[in-house]
C-alpha positions in Angstrom: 76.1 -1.4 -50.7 72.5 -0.8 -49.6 71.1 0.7 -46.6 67.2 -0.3 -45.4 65.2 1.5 -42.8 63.2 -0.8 -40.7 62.4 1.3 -38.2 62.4 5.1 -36.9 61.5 6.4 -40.3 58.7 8.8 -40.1 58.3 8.1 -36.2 60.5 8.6 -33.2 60.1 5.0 -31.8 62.0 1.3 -33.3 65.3 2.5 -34.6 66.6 -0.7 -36.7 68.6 -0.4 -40.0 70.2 -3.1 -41.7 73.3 -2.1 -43.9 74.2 -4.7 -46.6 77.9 -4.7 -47.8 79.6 -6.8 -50.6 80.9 -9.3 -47.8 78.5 -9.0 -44.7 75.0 -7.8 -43.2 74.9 -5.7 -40.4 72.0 -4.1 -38.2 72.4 -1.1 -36.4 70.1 -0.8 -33.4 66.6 -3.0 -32.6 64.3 -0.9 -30.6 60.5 -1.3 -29.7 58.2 1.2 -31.5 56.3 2.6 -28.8 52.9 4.9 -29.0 49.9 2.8 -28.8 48.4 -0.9 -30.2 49.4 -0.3 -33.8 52.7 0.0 -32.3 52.2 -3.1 -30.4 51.3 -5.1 -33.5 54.4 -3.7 -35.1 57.0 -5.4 -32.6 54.7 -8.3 -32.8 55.3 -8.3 -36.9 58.0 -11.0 -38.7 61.2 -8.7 -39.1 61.4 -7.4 -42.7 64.5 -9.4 -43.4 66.0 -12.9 -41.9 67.7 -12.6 -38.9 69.9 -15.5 -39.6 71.4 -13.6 -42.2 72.6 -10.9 -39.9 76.9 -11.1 -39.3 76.9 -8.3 -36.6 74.9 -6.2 -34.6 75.9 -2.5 -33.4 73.8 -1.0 -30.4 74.1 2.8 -30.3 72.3 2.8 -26.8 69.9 1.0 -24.3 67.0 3.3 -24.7 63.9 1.0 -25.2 63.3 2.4 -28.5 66.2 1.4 -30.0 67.0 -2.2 -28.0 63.5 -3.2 -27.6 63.3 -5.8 -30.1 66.7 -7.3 -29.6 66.0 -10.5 -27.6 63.7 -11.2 -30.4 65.9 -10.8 -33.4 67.7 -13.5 -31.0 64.9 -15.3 -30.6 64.4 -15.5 -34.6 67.8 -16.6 -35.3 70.6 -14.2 -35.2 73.9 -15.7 -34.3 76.0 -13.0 -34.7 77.9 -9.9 -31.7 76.5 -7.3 -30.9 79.1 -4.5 -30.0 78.4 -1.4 -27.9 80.4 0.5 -25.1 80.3 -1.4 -21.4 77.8 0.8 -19.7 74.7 0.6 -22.7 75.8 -3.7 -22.8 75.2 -3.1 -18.6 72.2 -0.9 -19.1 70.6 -2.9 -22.2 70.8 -5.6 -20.0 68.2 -4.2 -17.1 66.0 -2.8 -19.6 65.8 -6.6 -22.0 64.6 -7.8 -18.5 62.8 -5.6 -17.3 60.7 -5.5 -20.5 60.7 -9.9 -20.4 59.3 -9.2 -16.7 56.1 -7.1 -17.7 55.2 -9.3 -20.9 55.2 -12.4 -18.5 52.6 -10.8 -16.1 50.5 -9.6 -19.2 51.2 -13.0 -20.3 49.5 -14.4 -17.3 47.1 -11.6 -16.9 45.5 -11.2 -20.7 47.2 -14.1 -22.2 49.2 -12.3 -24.4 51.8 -14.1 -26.7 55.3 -12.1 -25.3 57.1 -10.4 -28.0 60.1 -12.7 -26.0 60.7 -14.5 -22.6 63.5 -14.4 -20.1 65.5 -17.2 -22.0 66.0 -15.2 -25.0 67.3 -11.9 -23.0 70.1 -14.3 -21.9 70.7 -15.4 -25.1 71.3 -11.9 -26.2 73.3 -10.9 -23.6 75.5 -13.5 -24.3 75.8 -12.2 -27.8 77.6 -8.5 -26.0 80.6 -7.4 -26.9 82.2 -4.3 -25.1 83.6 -1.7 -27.5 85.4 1.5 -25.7 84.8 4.7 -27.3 87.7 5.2 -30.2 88.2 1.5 -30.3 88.0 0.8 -34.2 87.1 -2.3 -34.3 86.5 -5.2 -37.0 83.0 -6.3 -36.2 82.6 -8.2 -39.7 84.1 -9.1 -42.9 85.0 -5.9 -44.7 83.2 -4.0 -41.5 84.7 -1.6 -39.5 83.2 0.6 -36.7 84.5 3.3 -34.3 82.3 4.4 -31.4 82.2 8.0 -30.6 80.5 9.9 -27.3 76.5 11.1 -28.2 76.2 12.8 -25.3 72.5 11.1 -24.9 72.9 9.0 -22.3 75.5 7.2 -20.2 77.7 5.2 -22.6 75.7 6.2 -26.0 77.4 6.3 -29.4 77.4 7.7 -32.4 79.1 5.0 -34.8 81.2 5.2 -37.8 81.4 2.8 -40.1 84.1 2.1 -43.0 82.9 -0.5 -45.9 83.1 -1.1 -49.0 85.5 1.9 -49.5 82.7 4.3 -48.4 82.2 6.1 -44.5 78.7 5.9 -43.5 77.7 8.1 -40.1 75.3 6.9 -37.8 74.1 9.5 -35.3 72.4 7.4 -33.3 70.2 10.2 -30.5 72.8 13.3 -30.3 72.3 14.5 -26.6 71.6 18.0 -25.1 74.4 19.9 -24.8 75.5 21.4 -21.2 73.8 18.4 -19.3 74.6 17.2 -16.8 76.7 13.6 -15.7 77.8 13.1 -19.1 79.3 14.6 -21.8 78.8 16.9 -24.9 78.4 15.0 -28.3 81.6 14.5 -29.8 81.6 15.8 -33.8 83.1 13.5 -36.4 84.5 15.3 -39.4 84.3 13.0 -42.0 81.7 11.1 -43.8 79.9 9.9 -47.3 76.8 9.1 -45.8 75.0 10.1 -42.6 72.0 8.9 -40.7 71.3 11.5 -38.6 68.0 11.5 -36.0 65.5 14.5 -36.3 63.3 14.4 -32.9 63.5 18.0 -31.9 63.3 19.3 -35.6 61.7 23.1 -35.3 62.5 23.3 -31.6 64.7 25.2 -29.7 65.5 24.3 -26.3 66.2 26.4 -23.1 69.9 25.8 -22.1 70.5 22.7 -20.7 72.6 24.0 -17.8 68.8 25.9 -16.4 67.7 22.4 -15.5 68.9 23.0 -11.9 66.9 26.6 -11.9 63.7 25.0 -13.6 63.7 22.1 -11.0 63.9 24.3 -8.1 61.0 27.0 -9.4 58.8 23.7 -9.9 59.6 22.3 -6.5 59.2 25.5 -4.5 55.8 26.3 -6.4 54.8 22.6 -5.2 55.8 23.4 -1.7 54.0 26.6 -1.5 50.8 24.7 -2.8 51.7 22.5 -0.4 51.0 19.7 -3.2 52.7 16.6 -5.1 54.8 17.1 -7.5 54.7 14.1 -10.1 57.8 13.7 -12.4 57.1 11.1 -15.8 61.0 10.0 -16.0 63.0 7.7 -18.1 64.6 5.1 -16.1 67.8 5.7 -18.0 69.6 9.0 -17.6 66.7 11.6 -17.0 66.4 10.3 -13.2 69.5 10.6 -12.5 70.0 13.9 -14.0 67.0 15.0 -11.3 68.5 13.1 -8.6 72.2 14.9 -9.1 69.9 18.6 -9.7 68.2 18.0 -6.4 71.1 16.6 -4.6 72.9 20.2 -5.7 69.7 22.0 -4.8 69.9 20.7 -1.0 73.5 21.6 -1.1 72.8 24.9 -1.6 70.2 25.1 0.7 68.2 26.6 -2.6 65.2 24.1 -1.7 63.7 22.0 1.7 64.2 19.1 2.4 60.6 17.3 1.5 59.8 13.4 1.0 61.4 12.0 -2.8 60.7 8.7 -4.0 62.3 7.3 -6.9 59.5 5.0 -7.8 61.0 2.9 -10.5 63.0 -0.4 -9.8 64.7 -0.3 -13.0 65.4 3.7 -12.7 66.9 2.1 -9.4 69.2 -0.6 -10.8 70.0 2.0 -13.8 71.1 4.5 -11.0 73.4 1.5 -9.4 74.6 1.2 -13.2 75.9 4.7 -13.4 77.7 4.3 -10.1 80.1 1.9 -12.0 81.2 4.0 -14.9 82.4 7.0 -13.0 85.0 7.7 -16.1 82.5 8.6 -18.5 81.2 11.2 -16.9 81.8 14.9 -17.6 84.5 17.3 -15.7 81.7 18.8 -13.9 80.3 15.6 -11.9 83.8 14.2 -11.8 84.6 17.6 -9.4 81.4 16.6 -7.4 82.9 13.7 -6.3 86.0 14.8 -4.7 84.0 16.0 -2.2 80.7 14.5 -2.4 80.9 10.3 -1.5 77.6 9.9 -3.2 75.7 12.5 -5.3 72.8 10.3 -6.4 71.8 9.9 -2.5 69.4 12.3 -0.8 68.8 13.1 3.3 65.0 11.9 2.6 65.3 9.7 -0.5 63.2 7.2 -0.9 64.1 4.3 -2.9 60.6 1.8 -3.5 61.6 -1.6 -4.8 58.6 -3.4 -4.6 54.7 -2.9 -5.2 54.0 -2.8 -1.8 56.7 0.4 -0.8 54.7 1.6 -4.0 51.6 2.0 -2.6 53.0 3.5 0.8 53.9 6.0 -1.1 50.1 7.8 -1.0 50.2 7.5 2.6 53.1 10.5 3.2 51.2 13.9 3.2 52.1 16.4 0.9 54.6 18.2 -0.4 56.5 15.1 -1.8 58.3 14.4 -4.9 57.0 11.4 -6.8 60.1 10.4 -9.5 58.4 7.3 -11.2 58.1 5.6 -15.2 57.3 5.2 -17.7 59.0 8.4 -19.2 55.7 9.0 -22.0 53.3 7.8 -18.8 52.4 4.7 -21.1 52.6 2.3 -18.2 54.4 1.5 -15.2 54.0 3.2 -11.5 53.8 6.4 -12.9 49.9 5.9 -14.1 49.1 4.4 -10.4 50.4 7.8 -9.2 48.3 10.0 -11.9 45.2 7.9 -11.2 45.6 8.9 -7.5 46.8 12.7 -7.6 45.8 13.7 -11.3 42.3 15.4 -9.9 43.7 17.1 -7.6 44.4 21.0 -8.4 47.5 21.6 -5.8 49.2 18.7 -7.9 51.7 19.2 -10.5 53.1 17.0 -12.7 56.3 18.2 -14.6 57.6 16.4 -18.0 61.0 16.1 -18.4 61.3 14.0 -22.1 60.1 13.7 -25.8 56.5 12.8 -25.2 55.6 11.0 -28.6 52.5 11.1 -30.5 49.7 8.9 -29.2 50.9 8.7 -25.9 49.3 9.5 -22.3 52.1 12.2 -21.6 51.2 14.1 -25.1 47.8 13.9 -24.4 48.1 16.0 -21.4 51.0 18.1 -22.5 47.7 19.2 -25.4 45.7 19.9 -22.8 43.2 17.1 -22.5 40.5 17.4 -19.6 40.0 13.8 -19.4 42.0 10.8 -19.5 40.9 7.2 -18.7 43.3 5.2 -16.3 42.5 1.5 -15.3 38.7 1.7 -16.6 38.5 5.0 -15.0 37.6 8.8 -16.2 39.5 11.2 -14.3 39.7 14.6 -15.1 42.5 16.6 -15.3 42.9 19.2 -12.7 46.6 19.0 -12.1 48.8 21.6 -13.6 51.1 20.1 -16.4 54.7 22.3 -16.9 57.2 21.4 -19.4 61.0 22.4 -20.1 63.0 21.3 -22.6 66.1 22.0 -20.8 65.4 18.2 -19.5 65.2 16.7 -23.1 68.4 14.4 -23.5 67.5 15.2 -27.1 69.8 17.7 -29.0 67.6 20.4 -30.6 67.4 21.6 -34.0 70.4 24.3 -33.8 72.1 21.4 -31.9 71.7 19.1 -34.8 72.7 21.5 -37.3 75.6 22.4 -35.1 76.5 18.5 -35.0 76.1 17.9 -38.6 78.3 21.0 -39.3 80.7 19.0 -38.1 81.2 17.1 -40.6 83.7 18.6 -43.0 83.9 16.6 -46.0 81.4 16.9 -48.9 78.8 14.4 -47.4 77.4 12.4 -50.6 73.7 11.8 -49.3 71.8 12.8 -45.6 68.8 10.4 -44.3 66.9 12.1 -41.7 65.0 9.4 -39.2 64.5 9.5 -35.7 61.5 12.1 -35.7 57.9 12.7 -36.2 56.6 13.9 -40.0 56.7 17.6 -38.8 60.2 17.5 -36.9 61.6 16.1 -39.9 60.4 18.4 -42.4 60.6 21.3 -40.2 64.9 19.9 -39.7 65.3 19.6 -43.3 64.2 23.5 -44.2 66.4 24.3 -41.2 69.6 22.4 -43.0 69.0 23.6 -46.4 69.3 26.9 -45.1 72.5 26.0 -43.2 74.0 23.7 -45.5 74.4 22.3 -49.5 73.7 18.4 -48.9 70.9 16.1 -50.7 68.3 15.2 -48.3 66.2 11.8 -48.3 63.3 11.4 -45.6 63.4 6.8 -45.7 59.9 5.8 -45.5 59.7 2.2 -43.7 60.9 -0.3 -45.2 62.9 1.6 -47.8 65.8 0.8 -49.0 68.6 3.1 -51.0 71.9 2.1 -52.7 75.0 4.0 -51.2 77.0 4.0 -54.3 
């Protein structure tokens, strides 16, 4: 049985790994690598391996880096399923289009040749089929997979896999314990191998549960500067986690009741997603809505669809909350917004996620006094907070908490998922914590599981 990394190995971005048993291929996750043009040219690159080889897929979860490149592994000739719980197949879906959508327009506008097109998102979605959590579940010949919670996002997995008389772990992103909506990563206790991401190696978070105290000192310093506070959020979890936060906020009367806009369609139709899976979320929300008919809703919640509600946007006076994507400020509204307000000392703009190398979002999180938006040098006189209370990334004593877990002698640990330094900084951490054999995959490796 061998195991190749195609993606996510020695980066954060383009999870895809392709397991090959006696009897069947399968891949595990397809995501974008994200982070700049050699990035680009990556997703643009032949897959390292045929497509039409490919018996099954597993999806751990609809995060763009890790179902980015789907519709095109389609589009090259897989023919096989692709199995992951009901909300990521629902979620997958809006983010395959909504990625189709904005390669069309730079289609039209630059003439660039789209990674794939509408046609082949249907394909895939076609291809879906809805595993439950603790559903084990023949998914090939001699393949079998049972999904368990992450904790990352709504519906996310972590996925064990039986073949070949071995157990192989997939972590697939272990969330932040004590968020919010959904719950803690689940801990499996048995495994050979394990795959486990490494994105906040050498970090230590503030507890998750301070999101709601860290929202409201950001909002009421905005208010008292009587500025805009710009928030950089993933469509997919992060928004609404800020939506429920200042939804309990109001409630308690802890903040006042300024302008919000959630300027993201797909954050939108992701929110609309959620709304549907009320059972997998954790005790805590599940309370909320005995008494609460809608917990995503605010009294001056602005929800702006189209470009032209986008623009309206600059014409409400400060202080107003500007929720808008991309989550690393690579594109979408967000930039329009940091073109507009970034100069502007009373502003603050307040990053909620994993900000990866090469991107606008790390740029300003180091401190850079210039950035160029749309042909344009603006300098950077907005103030620039972080907390990684907001990450929907487990930290390192989370990982090393999560990888305890397991209890049986685990043969062999691959650490992907993570940035050079996270990685090496997680694998001291574990070899101080734990007696395991460590491989860091390079790309394109590949490593018999014996």
């Amino acid at each position: 049985m061998k195991l190749s990394f195609y993606g996510a190995a020695g980066e954060v971005t383009g999870s895809n790994y392709l397991l090959k048993t006696t009897r069947a291929n399968v891949v595990f996750d397809c995501g974008a690598f994200q982070g700049g043009k050699d990035s680009e040219l990556k997703n643009m690159a032949p897959f390292l391996y045929d497509p039409r080889s490919v018996d099954a897929m597993v999806l751990t979860h609809a995060h763009l880096d890790h179902v980015g490149r789907l519709a095109k592994l389609v589009r090259d000739g897989f023919a096989g399923e692709i199995y992951a719980t009901p909300p990521t197949i629902e979620l997958a879906k809006l983010v395959m289009e909504d990625s189709a959508v904005i390669m069309s327009h730079e289609e039209m506008k630059f003439g660039d040749q789209p990674m794939f097109r509408a046609e082949d998102v249907a394909k895939a979605v076609e291809k879906f089929r809805p595993i439950k959590y603790n559903e084990r579940t023949q998914i090939a010949d001699g393949v079998e997979v049972n999904l368990v919670d992450a904790g990352h996002i709504l519906g996310s997995a972590s996925v064990e896999v039986w073949a070949d008389g071995r157990k192989i772990l997939f972590s697939g992103d272990i969330g932040n314990s004590g968020a919010p909506i959904i719950n803690d990563p689940v801990k499996v206790e048995e495994a050979d191998y394990v795959i486990c991401e490494s994105t906040y190696g050498g970090r230590t978070h503030e507890p998750a549960q301070e999101q709601k105290k860290f929202l409201d000192e950001v909002v009421d310093l905005s208010v008292a500067r009587n500025g805009v506070l710009l928030i950089p959020s993933f469509a997919l979890e992060r928004s609404q986690q800020l939506l429920f936060n200042l939804h309990q906020l109001l409630e308690e009367k802890k903040i006042p009741d300024i302008p919000v806009f959630l300027d993201s369609p797909l954050a939108i139709k992701a929110t609309e997603v959620f709304k549907k899976f009320p059972e997998y979320f954790d005790n805590e929300t599940k309370s909320h809505l005995d008494h609460v008919q809608d917990f995503f809703d605010l009294p001056s919640l602005k929800l702006t669809r189209s470009v032209e509600e986008s623009k309206k946007i600059n014409t409400t006076p400060p202080p107003k909350i500007i929720i808008a994507g991309s989550g690393m400020m690579t594109g979408g509204r967000i930039k329009f917004h940091l073109r507009e307000y970034l100069d502007q000392p009373t502003t603050m703009i307040f990053v909620v996620g994993y900000q990866a190398d090469g991107t606008l979002g790390r740029r300003l999180l180091d401190g850079v006094k210039t950035v160029d938006l749309f042909g344009e040098k603006i300098k950077v006189k907005a103030q620039v907070k972080a907390k990684g209370a907001f990450s929907a990334h487990a930290d390192e004593p989370q990982l090393i908490s999560w990888l305890k877990g397991v209890k049986s002698p685990i043969k062999e640990l691959f650490l992907t998922h993570g940035d050079p330094k996270a990685r090496d900084l997680l694998e001291v951490a574990i070899g101080k914590n734990m007696q395991v054999e460590i491989e860091k995959p390079r790309f394109g490796q590949t490593v018999e599981l014996e």
